[in-house]
Every structure is written in C-alpha cells, then in structure tokens.
N, C-alpha and C positions, 0 to 999 in steps of 0.2 A: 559949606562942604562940597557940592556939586558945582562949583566955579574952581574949589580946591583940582579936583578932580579932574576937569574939564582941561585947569592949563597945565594938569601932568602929564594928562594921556597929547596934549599939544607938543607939549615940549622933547615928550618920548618919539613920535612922530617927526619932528624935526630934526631930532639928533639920526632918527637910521638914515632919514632922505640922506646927509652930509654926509653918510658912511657910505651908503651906497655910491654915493657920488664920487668919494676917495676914492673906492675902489673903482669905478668904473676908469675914472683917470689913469690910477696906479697900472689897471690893465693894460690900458694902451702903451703906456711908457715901456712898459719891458713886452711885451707881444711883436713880434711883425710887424714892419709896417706895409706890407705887399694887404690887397683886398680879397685874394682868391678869386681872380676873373677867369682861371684855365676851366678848360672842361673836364673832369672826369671820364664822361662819355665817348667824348672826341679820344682822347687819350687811350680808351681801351678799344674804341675799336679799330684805332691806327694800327696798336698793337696784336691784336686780333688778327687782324687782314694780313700783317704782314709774316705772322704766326702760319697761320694758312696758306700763302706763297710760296712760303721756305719750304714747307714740309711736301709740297707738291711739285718745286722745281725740281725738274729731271736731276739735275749737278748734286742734288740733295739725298739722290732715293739708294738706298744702302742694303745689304743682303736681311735676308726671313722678313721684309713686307717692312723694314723700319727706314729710317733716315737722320742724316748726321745732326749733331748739336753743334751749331755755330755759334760762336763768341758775340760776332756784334748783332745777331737777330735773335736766338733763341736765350741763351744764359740772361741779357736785362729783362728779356720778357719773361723767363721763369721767378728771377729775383723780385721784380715788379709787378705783376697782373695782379697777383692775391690782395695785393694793398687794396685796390679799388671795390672790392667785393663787395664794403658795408654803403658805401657810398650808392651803388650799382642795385645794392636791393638782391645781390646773387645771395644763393643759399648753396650753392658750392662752385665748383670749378667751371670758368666757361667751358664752352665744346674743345673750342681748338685748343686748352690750356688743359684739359684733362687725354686731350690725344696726346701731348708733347709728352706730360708726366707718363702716360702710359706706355709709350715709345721707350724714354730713356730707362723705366723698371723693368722692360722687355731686357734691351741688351744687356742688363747688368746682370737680371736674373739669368740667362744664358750665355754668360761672358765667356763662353770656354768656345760655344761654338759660334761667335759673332765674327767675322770676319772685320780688321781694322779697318777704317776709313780709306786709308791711302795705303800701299802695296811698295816694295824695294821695286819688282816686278813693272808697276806700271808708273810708277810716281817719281823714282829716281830710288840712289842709296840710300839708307836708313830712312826712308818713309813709314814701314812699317811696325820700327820700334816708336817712332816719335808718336804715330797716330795713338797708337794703342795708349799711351801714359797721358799725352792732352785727353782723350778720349775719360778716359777713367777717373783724374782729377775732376774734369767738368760734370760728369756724372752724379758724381759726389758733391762738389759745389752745390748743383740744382736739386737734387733730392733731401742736403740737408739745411738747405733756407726753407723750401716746404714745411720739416720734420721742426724748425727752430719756433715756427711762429704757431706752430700744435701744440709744444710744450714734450715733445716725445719723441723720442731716434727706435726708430721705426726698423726691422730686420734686415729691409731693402736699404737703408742708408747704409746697414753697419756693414752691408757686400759691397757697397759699394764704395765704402770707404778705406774694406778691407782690397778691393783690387786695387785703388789705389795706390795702396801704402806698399804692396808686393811690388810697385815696383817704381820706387823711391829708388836713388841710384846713393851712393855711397857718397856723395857729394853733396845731400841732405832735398839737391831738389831734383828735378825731373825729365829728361829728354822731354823738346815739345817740338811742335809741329811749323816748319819751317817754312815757308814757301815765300820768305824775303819780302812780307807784307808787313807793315805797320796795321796799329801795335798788339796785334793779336797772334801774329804766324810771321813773326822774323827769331831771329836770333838770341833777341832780347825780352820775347814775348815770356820765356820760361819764367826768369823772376817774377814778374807779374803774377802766373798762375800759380805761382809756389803761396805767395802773399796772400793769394784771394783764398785757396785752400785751408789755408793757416785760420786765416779769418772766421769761416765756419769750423774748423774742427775746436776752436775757442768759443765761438757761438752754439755749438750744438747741443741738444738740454740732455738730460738725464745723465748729468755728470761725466759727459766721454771722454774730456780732455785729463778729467783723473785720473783714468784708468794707465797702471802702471807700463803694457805694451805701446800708448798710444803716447804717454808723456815720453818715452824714451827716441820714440820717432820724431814726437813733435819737436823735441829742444834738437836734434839733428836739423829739423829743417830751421827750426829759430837759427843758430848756427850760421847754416848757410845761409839765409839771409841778413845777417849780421855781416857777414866776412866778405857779402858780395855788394854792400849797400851803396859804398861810396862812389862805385863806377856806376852807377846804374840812373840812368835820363830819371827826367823829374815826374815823370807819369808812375816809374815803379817806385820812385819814390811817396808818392801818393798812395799809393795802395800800400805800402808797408805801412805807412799813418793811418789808414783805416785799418790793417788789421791787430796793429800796436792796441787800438778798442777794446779787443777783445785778448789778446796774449799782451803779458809781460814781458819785457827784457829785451825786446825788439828795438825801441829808439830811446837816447837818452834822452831826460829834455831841452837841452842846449838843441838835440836835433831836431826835436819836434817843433821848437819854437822857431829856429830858420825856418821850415818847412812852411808855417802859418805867417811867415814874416815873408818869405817870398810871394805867397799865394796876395798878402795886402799889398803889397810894390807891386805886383801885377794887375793886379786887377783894372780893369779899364772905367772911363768917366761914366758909362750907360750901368755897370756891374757887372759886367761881363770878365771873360775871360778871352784871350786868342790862342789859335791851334798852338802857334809858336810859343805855348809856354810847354808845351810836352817835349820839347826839342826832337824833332821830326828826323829820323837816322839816315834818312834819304836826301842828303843835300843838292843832290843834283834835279827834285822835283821839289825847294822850296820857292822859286820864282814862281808855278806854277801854279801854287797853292793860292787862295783868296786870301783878304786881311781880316776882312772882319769876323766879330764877334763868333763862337762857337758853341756849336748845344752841347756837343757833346764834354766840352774842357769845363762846360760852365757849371753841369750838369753835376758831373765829377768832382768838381772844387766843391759844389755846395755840399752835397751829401758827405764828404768825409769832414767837411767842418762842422756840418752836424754832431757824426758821429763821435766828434772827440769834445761834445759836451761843450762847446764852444756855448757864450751866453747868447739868448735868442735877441740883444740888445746889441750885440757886435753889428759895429757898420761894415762893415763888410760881407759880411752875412748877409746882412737884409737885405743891402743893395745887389746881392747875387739872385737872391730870393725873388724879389721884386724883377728883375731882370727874366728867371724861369715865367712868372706867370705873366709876363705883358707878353711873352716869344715865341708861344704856342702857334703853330700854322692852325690854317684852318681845318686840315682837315685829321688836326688831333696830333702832328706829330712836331719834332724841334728839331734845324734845320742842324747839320754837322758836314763837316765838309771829308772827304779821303785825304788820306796821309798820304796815299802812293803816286795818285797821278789825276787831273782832273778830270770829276766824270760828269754827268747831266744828273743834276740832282731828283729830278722826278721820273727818272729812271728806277727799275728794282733795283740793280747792282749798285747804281747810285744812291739809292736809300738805306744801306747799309748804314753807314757809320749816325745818321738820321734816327734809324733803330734804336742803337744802345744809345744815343742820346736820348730817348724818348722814356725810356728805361728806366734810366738814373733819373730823368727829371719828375720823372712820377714818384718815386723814391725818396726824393730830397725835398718834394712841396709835401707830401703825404706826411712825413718828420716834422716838417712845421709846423704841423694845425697845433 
C-alpha cells in the first residue's frame, strides 16, 4: 500500500512539472518577445525635466501666474507620466506632474477670464479665435486621460469638456492653431485634434459619451471626420485608427485593414518606422530632414496597434516593440527628428518632437507588459 501510494503522489508530481512546463512554453509563444531593458526611471525623469523647462521657459509664461499646454512637451507627458507611478513606487502625482494638472484646472476653472494664448493683435489674424478652441480641446484631452484611468469624470473635466464643445464650429470640428508647423500647429493639425478629442470623449467613464447633449455633438464631429478622412496625411489617419478604439462608425474595415497593411509594408528591417511615413507637408525641407529610424513615428505606430487589439504574437508588433526598448537614450528619453526644419537635437527646442516621442513610447511598452 505505501509503495501504492508513493508512485501516486510520483506520478501526480510529475504530470504538474509537464503542465507547468507547457505553460511556461505556451507563455513565451504568445508574450513579447522584447526583455524590458528600458528604464522606467530614466524615462520619467527625462519626462520630468522637461516638464519643468516648458513650464519655466519665458515663451511658455501665460496671463494670472499659469502657462501654455504644448502638444509635443506637455499633452504625452500628461497622457503618459501616470503610467509609471506603480513601477516608481509614487503614491500620487510627481511635483512637476501635479503643477501641470493644477495649471491646466486653474484656466479651465476661470476660462472667462483667461486670456488665449496667442492674440489677432500680436500674433496675426484669427490667432485668437484658433488659440482659444486648440486651447480648450487639449484641456479636455489632459484632464480626461487623468479622469479615464480614476474610473470617474470629475466636475472639472465636465468644464472642460463643456468649453470645449461651445465651441465646435458647425463643420463638426475645430479652428486650431496655425503657425505652419508640423504636425501640431499647421493647417492640418485640426483633424488630428478633432480625433484625439473624440478618442477620450469615447474613453471617458461614467458613461459620458451616453449622455443625449454630448452623443449629438459627438456623431457631428464623427461626421466630420468621416467626410474629411480621405484627404487627410497618414499620421491623421493614424489617430482616427486609435480613436475608431474607442467610437464606432469612424473606419470601415476595408479601411482599417489598409491602415495596418501599410503600417507592415513600412516598417523597416531594425522595426522601426521612418519620419516619411507621416508624409511631411513641407516638401521643401524634406532633403533636410534625416533618414533614419524615428521615436516618435515608431512610438505612435506601436501604441495604436496596441490599441486596436492587435495580437501580442503579430510580428510586426513585437518587432516595433523590441525596437522602443533597445532605443532608449541614456538619459531617459527616444530620439525624434522636427518636421520643419533641421535643429540640434540636444538642444531644448530641439528636443521637442524627442518629448512626445518619449510619451507615446512609455505608453506603448507600459501596454505590453
């Protein structure tokens, strides 16, 4: 009986080793194949520093003690910081990441008497209708990626969602702020911000995109971007694919599949991406620009392939994946070249487009674990 016994509790022992062993296999077949060699650390306090820069460069400093929200420094690092939190060992907002949020609840909360960023007066014509509505989208942006990941739309999102939305134009999207930069402040920048907006008012919790005033604005702006899709470079087309995630009726999938069908024919032998898959509107400074590889194009392919459920087994993925985490600089941040004209990349103004690549890439590896 006790030899019975002996080769049962053997043979039970035996069979979990071979399970566990399956699965241990099974794990790696469908996981990543990248190791996690980036830093956390390095990555926030690139992000950090240059958080702290922005808010103190003079070009930055804005009327009642506040300062502007930039597209390529502030908006990745508001969407991105929080990720790192649990890693980080934070039990709330870093310093510089609780002055930004406290900054942009200031002018929202007293949006009557904030003075827009840019003026008719000193900026040229319609500067100060365009300031005002990029102004007020990104507000909203930033305050409701905070509100998404609490589980709860907070008073201050719903102002700031509502200044917003007061001033939607009849064309479903937004006068924006023009200053013939790529791709944040050209002509072309609007789409983009119309998508990114769309994206959180579909993401934001406590059932907002139900609510019957906000569904009849939002299929306005679905709408307009539907009717404006087909002209539009392939970066806003990228961001309607991320926000098709979260809204319906945005892409069919004939177009969504081009979309992922070009991002594989692009992609380069390392897994990268090149600037020139954004088709740069500035043809006259493409000689200018460098060839290689991009943080920030790479950064942005991987994260919306993320988002659309893409399996973590796709090669193209991983090899974008694995590309973000061997690409990290040393001192925390992913290297992105300007669209407009060549600068010194360890330069601050140089480090812009550097920024929002650092952003997304913290964004898209934080997705993969």
């Amino acid at each position: 009986m006790k030899q019975r016994v002996l080769w049962a509790c053997l043979s039970l022992a035996i069979c979990v080793a071979v399970i566990s062993v399956w699965r241990a296999v099974a794990a790696r077949r469908t996981s990543p194949t990248y190791s996690a060699h980036w830093s956390q650390q390095k990555a926030a306090a690139y992000l950090d520093s240059r958080e702290v820069w922005w808010r103190e460069w003079p070009p930055a400093q804005r009327d009642h003690g506040t300062f502007c929200i930039s597209c390529h420094t502030v908006v990745p690092y508001a969407m991105a910081r929080s990720t790192l939190r649990t890693e980080l060992g934070e039990t709330g907002m870093a310093a510089p990441e609780k002055i930004m949020v406290d900054n942009v609840e200031k002018r929202v909360s007293h949006w009557s008497e904030m003075a827009p960023y840019y003026s008719d007066a000193i900026d040229g014509p319609g500067k100060t209708a365009q300031s005002r509505a990029t102004e007020a989208v990104l507000n909203a942006v930033i305050l409701a990626s905070y509100d998404a990941r609490q589980g709860h739309l907070r008073p201050i999102t719903r102002t700031a969602f509502d200044n917003a939305w007061a001033l939607q134009q009849n064309s479903g999207g937004w006068q924006w702020q023009d200053f013939d930069l790529a791709p944040w402040e050209s002509a072309q920048s609007a789409y983009q911000g119309a998508a990114l907006f769309l994206f959180e008012v579909g993401n934001a919790p406590d059932h907002y995109a139900t609510e019957p005033e906000v569904q009849k604005r939002a299929e306005r702006l679905r709408a307009y971007l539907r009717q404006q899709y087909a002209t539009q470079p392939f970066m806003n087309k990228l961001y309607v694919l991320w926000a098709s995630t979260k809204v319906d009726g945005l892409l069919t999938n004939d177009e969504s599949t081009a979309l992922l069908y070009t991002l594989q024919n692009a992609q380069q032998d390392d897994g990268s991406w090149k600037l020139s898959l954004f088709e740069i509107p500035k043809r006259s400074v493409r000689s200018l620009l460098p060839s290689p590889s991009d943080g920030l194009v790479t950064s942005l392919v991987v994260l919306v392939m993320e988002e659309t459920n893409i399996s973590p087994t796709n090669s193209t993925l991983k090899r974008g994946l694995a590309w973000l985490d061997q690409h990290q600089e040393t001192d925390g941040n992913w290297p992105a070249s300007s669209m407009n004209e060549r600068r010194d990349p360890k330069s601050d103004i140089g480090r812009f487009m550097s920024d929002a690549a650092t952003g997304f890439a913290v964004l898209a590896l934080e997705k993969a674990k």
